[in-house]
The first five atom37 places (N, CA, C, CB, O) and aatype in JSON, in Angstrom:
{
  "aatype": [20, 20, 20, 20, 20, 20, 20, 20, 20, 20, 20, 20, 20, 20, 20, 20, 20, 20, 20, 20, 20, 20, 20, 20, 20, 20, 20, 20, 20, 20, 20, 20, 20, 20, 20, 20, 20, 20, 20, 20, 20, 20, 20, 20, 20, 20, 20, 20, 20, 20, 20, 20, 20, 20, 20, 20, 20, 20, 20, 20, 20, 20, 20, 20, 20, 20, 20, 20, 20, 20, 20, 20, 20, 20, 20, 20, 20, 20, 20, 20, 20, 20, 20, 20, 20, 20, 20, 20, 20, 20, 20, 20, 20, 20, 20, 20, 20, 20, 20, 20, 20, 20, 20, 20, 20, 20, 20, 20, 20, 20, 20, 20, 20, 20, 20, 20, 20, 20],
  "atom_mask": [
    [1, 1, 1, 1, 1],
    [1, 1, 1, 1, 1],
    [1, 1, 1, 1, 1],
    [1, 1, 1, 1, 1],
    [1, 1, 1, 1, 1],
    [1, 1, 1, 1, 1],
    [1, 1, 1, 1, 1],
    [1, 1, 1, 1, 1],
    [1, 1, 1, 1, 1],
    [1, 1, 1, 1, 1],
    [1, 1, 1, 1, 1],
    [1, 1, 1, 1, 1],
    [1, 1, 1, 1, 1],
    [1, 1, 1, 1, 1],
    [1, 1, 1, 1, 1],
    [1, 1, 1, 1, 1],
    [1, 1, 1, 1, 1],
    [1, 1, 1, 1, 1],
    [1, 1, 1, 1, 1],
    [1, 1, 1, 1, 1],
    [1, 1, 1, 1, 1],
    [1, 1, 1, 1, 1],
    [1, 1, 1, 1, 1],
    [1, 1, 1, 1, 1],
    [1, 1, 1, 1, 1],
    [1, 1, 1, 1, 1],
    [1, 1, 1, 1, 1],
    [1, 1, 1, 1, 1],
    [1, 1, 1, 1, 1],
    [1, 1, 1, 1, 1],
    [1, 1, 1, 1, 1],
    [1, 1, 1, 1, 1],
    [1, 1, 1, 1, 1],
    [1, 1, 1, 1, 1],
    [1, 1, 1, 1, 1],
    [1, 1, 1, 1, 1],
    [1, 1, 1, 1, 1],
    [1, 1, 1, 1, 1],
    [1, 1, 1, 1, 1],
    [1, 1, 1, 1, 1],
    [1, 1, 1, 1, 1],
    [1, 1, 1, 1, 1],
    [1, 1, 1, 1, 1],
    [1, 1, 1, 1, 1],
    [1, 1, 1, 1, 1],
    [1, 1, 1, 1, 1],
    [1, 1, 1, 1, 1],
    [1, 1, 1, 1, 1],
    [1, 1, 1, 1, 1],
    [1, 1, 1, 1, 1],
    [1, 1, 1, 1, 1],
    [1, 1, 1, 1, 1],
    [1, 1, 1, 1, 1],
    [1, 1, 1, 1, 1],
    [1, 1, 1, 1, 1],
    [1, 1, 1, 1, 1],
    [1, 1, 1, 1, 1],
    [1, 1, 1, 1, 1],
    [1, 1, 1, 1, 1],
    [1, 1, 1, 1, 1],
    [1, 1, 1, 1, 1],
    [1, 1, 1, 1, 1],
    [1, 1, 1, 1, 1],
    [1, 1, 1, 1, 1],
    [1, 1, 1, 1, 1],
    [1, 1, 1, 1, 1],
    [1, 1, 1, 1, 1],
    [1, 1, 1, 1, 1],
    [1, 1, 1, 1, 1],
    [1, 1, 1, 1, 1],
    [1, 1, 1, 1, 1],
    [1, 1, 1, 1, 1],
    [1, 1, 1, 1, 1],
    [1, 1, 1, 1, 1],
    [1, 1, 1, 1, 1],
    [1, 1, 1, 1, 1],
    [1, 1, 1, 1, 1],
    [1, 1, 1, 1, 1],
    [1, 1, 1, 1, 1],
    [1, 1, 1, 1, 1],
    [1, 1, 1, 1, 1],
    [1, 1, 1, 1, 1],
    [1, 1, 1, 1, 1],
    [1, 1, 1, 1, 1],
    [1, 1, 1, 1, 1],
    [1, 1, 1, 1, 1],
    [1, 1, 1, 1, 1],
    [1, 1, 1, 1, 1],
    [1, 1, 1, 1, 1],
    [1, 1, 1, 1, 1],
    [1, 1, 1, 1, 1],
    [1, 1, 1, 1, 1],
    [1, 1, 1, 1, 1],
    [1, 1, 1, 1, 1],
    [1, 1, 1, 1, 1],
    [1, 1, 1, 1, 1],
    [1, 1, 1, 1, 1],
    [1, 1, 1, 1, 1],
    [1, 1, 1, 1, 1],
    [1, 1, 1, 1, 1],
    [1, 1, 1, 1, 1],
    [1, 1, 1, 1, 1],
    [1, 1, 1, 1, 1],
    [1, 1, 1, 1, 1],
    [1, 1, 1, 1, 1],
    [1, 1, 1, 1, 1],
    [1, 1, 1, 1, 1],
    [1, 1, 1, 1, 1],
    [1, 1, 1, 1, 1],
    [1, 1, 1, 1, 1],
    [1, 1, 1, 1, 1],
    [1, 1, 1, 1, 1],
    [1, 1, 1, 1, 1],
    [1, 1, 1, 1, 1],
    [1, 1, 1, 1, 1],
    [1, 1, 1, 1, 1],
    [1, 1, 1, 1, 1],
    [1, 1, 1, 1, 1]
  ],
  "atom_positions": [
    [[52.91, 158.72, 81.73], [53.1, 158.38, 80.34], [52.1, 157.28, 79.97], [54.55, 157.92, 80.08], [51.83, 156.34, 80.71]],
    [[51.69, 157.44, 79.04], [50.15, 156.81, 78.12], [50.85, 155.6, 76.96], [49.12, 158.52, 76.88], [51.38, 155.84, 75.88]],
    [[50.65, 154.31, 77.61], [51.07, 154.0, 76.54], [50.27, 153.52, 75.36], [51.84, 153.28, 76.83], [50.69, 153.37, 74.21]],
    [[48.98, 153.3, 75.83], [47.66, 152.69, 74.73], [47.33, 154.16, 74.74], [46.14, 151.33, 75.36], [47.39, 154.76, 75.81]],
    [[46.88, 155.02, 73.22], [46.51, 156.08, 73.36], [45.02, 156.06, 72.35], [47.72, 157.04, 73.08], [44.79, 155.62, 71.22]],
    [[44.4, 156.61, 73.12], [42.68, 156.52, 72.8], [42.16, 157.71, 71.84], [41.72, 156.69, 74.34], [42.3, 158.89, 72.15]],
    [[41.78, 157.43, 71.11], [41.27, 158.7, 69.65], [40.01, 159.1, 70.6], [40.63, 157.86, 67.49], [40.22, 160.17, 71.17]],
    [[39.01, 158.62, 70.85], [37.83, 159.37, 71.57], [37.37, 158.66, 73.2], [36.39, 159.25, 70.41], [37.38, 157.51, 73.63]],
    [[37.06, 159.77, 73.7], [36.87, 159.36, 74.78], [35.75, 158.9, 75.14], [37.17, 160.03, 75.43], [34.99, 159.07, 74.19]],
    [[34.91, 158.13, 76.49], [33.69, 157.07, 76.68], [33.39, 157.17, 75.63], [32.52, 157.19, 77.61], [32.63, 158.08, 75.3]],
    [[33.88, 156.32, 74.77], [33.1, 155.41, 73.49], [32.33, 154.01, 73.64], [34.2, 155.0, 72.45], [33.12, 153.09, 73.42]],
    [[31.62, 153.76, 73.8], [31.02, 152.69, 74.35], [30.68, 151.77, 72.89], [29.64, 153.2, 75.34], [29.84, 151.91, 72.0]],
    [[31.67, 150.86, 73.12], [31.78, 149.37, 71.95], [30.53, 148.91, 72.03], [32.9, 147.92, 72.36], [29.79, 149.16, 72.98]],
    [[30.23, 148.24, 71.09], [29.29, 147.37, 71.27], [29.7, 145.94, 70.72], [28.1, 147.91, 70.67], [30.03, 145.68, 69.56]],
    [[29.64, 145.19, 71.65], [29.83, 143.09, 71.4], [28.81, 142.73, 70.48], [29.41, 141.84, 73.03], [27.74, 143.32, 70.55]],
    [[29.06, 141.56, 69.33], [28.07, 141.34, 68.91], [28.43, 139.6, 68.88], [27.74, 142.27, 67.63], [29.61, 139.42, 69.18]],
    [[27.86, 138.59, 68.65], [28.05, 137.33, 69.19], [28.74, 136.9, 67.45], [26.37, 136.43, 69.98], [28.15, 137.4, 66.5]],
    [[29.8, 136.1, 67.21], [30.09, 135.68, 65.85], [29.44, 134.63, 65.27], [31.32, 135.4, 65.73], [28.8, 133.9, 66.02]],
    [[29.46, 134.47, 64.5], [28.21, 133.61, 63.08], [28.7, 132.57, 63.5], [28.3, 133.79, 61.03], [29.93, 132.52, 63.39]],
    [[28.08, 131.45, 64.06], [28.12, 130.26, 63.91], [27.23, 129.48, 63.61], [28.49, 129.91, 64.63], [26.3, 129.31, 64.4]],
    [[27.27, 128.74, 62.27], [26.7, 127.46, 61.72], [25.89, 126.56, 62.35], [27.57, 126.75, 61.36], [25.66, 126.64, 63.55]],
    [[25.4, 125.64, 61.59], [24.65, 124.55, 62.18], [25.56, 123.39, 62.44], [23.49, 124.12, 61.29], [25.22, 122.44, 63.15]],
    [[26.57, 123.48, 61.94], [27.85, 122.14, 61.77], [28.53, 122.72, 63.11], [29.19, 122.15, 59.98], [28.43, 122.22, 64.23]],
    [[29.35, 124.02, 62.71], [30.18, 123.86, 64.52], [29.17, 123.98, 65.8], [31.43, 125.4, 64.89], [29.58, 123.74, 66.94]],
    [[27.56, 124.44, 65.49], [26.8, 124.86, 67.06], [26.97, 122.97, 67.14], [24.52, 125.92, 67.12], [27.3, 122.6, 68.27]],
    [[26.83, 122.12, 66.38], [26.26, 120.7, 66.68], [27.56, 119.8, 67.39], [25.67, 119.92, 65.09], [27.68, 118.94, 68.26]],
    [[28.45, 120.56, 66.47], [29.96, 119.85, 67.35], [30.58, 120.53, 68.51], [31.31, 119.78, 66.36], [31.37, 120.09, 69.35]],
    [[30.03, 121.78, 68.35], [30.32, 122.0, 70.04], [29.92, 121.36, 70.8], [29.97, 123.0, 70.64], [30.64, 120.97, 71.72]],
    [[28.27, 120.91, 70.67], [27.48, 120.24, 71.46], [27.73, 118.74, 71.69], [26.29, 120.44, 70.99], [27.28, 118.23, 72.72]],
    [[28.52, 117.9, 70.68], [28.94, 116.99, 71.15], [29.97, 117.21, 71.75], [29.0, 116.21, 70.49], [30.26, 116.33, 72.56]],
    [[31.02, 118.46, 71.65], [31.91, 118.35, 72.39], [31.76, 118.38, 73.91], [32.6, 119.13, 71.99], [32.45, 117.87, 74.79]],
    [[30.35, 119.32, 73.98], [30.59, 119.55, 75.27], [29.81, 118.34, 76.09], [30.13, 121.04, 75.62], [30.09, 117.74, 77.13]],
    [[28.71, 118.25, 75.18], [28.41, 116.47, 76.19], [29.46, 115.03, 76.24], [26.85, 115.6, 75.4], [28.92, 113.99, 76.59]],
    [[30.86, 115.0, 75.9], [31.95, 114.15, 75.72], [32.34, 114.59, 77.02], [32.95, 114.29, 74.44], [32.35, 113.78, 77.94]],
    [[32.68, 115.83, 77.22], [33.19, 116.54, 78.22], [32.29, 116.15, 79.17], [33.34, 117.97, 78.02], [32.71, 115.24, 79.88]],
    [[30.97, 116.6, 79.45], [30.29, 116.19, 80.3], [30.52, 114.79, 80.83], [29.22, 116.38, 79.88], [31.03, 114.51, 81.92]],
    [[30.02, 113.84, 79.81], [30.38, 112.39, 80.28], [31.73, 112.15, 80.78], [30.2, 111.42, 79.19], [31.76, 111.29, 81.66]],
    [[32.59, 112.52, 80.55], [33.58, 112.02, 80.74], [33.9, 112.7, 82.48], [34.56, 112.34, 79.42], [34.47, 112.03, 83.34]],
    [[33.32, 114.33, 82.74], [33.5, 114.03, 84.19], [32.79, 114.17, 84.82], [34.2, 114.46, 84.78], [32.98, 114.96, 85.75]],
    [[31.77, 113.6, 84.73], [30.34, 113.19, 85.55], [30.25, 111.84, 85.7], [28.97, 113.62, 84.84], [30.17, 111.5, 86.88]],
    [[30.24, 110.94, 84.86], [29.87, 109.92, 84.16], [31.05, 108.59, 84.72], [29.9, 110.42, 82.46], [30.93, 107.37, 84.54]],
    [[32.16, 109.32, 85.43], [32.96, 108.07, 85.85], [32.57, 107.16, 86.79], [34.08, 108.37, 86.28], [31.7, 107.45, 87.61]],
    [[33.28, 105.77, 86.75], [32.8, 105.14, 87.3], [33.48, 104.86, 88.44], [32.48, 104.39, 86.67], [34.65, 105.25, 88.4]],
    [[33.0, 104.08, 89.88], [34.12, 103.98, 91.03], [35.13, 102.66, 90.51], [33.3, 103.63, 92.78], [34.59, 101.8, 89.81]],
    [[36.19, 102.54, 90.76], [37.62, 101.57, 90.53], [37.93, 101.72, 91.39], [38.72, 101.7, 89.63], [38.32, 102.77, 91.9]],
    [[37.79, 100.14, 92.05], [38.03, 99.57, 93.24], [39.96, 98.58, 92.99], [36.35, 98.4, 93.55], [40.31, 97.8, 92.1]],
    [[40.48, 98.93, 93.78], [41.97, 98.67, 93.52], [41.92, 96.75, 93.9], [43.19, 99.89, 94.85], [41.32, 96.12, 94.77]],
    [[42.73, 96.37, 92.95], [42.8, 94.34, 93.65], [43.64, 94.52, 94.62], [43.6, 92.79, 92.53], [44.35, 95.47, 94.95]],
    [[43.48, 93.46, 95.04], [43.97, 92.85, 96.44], [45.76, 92.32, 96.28], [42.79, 91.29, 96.84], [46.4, 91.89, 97.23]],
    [[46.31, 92.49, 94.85], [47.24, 92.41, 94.83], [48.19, 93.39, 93.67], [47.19, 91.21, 94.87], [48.08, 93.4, 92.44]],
    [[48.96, 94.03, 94.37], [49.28, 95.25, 93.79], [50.56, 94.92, 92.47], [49.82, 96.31, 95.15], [50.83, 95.53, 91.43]],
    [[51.14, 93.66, 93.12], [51.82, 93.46, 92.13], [51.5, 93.1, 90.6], [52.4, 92.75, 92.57], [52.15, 93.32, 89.58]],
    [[50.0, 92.31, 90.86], [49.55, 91.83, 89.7], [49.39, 92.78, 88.64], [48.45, 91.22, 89.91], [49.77, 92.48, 87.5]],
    [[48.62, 94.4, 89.02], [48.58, 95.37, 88.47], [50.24, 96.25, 87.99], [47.65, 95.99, 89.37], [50.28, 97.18, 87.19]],
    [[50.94, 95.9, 88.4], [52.54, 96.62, 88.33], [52.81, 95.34, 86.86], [53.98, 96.38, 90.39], [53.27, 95.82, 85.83]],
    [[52.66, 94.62, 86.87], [52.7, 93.24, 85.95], [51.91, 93.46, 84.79], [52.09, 91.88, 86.69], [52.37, 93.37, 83.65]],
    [[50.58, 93.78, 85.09], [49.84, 94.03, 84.16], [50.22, 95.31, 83.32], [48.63, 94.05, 84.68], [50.34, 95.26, 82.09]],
    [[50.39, 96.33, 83.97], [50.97, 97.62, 83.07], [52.23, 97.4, 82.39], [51.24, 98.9, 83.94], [52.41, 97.78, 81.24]],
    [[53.2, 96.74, 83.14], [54.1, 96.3, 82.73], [54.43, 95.36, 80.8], [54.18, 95.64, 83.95], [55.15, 95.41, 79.81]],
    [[53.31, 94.65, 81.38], [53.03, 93.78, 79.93], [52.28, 95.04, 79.21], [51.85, 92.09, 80.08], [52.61, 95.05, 78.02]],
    [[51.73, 95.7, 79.4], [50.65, 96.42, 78.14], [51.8, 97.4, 77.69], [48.89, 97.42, 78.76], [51.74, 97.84, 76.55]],
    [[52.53, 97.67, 78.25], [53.47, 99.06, 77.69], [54.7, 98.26, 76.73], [54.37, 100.15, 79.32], [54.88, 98.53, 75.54]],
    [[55.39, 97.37, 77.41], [56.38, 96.33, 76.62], [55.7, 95.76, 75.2], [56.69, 94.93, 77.68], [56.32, 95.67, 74.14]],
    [[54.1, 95.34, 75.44], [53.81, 95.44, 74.22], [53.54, 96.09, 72.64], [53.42, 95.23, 74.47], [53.65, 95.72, 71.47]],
    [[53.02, 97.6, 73.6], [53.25, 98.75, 72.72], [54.75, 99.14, 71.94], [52.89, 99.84, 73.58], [54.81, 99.48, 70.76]],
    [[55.94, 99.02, 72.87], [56.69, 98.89, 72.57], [57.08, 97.63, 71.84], [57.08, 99.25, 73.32], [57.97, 98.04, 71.09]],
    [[56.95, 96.38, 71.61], [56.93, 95.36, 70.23], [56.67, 96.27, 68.97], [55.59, 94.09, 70.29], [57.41, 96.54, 68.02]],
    [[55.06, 96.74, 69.33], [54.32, 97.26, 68.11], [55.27, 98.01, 67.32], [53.1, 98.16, 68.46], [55.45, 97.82, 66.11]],
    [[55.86, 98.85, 67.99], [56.72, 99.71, 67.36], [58.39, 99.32, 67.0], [56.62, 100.85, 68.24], [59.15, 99.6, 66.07]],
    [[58.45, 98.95, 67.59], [59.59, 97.92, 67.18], [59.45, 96.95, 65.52], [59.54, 96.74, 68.57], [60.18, 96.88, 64.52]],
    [[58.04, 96.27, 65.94], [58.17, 95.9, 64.25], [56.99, 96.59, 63.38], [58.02, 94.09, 63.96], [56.02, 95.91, 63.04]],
    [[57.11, 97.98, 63.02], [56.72, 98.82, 62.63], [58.17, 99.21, 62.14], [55.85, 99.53, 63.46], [58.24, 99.84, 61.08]],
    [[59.23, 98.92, 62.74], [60.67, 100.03, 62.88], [61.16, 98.86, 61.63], [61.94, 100.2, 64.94], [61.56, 99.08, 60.49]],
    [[60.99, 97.79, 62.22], [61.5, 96.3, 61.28], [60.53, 96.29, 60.36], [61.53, 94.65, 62.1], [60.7, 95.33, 59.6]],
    [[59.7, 96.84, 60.11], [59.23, 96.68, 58.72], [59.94, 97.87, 57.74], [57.52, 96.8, 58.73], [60.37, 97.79, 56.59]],
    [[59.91, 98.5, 58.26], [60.32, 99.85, 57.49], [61.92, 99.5, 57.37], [59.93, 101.51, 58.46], [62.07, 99.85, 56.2]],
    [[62.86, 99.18, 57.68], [63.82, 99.13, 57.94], [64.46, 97.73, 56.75], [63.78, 99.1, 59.5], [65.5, 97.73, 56.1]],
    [[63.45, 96.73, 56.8], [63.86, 95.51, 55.41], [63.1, 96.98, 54.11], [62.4, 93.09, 55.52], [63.9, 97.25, 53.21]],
    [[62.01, 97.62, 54.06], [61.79, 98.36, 52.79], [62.92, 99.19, 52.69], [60.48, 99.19, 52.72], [63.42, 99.3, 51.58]],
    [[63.5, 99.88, 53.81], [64.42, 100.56, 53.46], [66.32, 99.66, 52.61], [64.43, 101.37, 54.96], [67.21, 100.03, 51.84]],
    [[66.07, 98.76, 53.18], [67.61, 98.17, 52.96], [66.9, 97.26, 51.31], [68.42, 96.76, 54.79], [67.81, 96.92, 50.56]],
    [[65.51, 96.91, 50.82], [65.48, 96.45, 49.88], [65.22, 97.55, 49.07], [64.77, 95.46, 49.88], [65.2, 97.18, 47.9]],
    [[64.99, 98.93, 49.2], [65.0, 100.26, 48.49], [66.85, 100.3, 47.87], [64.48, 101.74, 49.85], [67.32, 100.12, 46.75]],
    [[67.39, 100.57, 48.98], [68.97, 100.58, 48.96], [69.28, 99.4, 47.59], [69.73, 99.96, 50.78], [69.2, 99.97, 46.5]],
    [[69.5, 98.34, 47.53], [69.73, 97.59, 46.98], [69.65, 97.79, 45.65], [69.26, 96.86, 47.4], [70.57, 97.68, 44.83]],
    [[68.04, 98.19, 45.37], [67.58, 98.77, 43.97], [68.59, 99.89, 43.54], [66.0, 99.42, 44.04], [69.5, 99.67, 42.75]],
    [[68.39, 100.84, 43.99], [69.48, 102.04, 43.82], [70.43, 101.93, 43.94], [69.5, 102.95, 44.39], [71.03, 102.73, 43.23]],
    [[71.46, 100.98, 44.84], [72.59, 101.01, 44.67], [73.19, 101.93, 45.66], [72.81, 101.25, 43.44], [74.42, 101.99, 45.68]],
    [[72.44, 102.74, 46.59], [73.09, 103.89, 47.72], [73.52, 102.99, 48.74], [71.94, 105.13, 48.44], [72.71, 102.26, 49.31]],
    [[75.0, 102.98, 49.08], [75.53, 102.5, 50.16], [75.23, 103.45, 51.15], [76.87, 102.19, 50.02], [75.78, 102.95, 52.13]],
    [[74.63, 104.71, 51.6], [74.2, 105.6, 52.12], [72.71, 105.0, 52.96], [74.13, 106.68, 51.04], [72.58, 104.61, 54.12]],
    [[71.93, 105.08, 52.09], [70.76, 104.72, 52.32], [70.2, 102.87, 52.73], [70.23, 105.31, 51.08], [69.11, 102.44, 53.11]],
    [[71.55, 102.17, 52.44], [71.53, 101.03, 52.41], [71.85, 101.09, 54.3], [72.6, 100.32, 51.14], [71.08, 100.69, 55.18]],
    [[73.04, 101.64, 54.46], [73.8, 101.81, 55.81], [72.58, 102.37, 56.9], [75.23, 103.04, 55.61], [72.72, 102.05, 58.08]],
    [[71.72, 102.99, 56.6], [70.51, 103.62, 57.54], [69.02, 102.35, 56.92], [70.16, 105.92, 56.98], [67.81, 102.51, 57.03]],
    [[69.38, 101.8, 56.64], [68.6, 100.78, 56.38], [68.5, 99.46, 57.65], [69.17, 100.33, 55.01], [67.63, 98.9, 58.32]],
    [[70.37, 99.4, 57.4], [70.49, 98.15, 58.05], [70.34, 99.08, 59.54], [72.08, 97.1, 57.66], [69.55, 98.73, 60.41]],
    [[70.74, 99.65, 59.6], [70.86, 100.61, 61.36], [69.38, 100.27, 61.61], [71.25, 102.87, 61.41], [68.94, 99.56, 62.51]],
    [[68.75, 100.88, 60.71], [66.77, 100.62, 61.19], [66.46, 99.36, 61.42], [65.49, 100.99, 59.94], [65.99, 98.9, 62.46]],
    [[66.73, 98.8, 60.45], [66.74, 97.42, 60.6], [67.37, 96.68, 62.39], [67.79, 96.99, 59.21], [67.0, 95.62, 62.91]],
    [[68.08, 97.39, 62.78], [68.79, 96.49, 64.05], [68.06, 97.31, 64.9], [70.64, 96.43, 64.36], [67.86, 96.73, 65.97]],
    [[67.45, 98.74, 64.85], [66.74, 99.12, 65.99], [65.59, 98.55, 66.39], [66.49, 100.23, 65.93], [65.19, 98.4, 67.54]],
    [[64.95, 98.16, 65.08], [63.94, 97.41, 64.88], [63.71, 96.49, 65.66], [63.94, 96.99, 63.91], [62.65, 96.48, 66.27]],
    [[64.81, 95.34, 65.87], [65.08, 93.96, 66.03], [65.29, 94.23, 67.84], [66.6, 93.29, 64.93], [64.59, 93.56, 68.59]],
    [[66.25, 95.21, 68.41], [66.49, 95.77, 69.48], [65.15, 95.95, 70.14], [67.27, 96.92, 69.28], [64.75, 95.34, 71.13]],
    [[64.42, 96.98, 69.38], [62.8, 96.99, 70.32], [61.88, 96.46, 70.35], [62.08, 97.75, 70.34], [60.9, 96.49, 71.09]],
    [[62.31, 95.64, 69.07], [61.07, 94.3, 69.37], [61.09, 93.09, 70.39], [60.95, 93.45, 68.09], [60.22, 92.35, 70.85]],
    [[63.01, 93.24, 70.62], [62.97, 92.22, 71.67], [63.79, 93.14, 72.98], [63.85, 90.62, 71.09], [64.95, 92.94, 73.33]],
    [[62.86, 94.15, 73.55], [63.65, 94.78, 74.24], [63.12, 94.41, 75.97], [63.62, 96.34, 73.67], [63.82, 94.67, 76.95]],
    [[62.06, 93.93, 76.04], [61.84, 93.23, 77.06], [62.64, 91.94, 77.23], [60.58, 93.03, 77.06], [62.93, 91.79, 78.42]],
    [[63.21, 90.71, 76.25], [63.52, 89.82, 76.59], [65.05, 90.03, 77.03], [63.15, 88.97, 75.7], [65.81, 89.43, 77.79]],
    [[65.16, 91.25, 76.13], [67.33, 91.66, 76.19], [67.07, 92.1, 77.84], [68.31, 93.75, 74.71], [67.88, 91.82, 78.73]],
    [[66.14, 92.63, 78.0], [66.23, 93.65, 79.82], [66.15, 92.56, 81.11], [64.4, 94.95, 80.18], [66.59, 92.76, 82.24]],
    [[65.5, 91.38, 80.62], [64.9, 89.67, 81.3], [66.01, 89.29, 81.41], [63.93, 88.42, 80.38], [66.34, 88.76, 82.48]],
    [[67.12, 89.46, 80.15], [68.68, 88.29, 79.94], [69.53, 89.49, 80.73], [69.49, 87.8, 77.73], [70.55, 89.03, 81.25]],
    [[69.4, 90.52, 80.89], [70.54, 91.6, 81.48], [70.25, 91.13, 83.12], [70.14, 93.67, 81.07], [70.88, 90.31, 83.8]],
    [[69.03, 91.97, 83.49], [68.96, 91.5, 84.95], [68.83, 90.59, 85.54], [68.36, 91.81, 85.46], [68.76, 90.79, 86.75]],
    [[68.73, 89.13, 85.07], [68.16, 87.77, 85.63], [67.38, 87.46, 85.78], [68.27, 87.37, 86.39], [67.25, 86.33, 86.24]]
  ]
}
C-alpha cells in the first residue's frame, strides 16, 4: 500500500537557490562571523585559587538581579495602588498592595534568607 502517490514517474525536479537580498546576504554574514568568533575566538579561564570566593561572587551577582526586579515589582506596584485610589477599585487597589509587598519581599529577599538561616 502507497501512501505518497506520484502523478509521473522519474520526473527529475529541478532546485533553484531562493532570492536573497543585499540586507539578509550581509546579516547572515554577520551572523555567521558572531558565530565564528564566539567559537573560535574564546579565551583560556584559568579557575582562582579559592573556590569559595567565586560561589560568593555568583552568589552576589544573581541576588542582585533579583533586587533589580524586585524594585521594578515596587515600582509598579505604588503606580498600581496610586492608579486604584484614583478610580476608586478596591479590586485593583487589593492587587496593588499584594504587588506592592512582593515587591518589598524580593527586594529584600537576600537579607529575609541571612535573618532565617543565621
Amino acid at each position: 500500500m502507497k501512501i505518497f502517490k506520484k502523478n509521473e514517474k522519474n520526473v527529475k525536479k529541478e532546485t533553484s537557490k531562493l532570492p536573497m537580498g543585499r540586507k539578509i546576504r550581509k546579516a547572515f554574514a554577520v551572523y555567521a562571523v558572531i558565530v565564528f568568533c564566539m567559537t573560535f575566538g574564546t579565551l583560556t579561564v584559568f579557575a582562582t585559587s579559592d573556590p569559595i570566593a567565586v560561589v560568593n561572587n555568583l552568589s552576589n551577582f544573581i541576588f542582585g538581579l533579583i533586587r533589580a526586579v524586585g524594585m521594578i515589582m515596587l515600582g509598579f506596584g505604588i503606580v498600581q495602588v496610586g492608579l486604584s485610589l484614583k478610580s476608586h477599585d478596591p479590586s485593583q487597589r487589593a492587587n496593588g498592595f499584594l504587588t506592592l509587598a512582593g515587591g518589598v519581599v524580593i527586594t529584600f529577599a537576600k537579607e529575609i534568607l541571612t535573618l532565617i538561616t543565621g
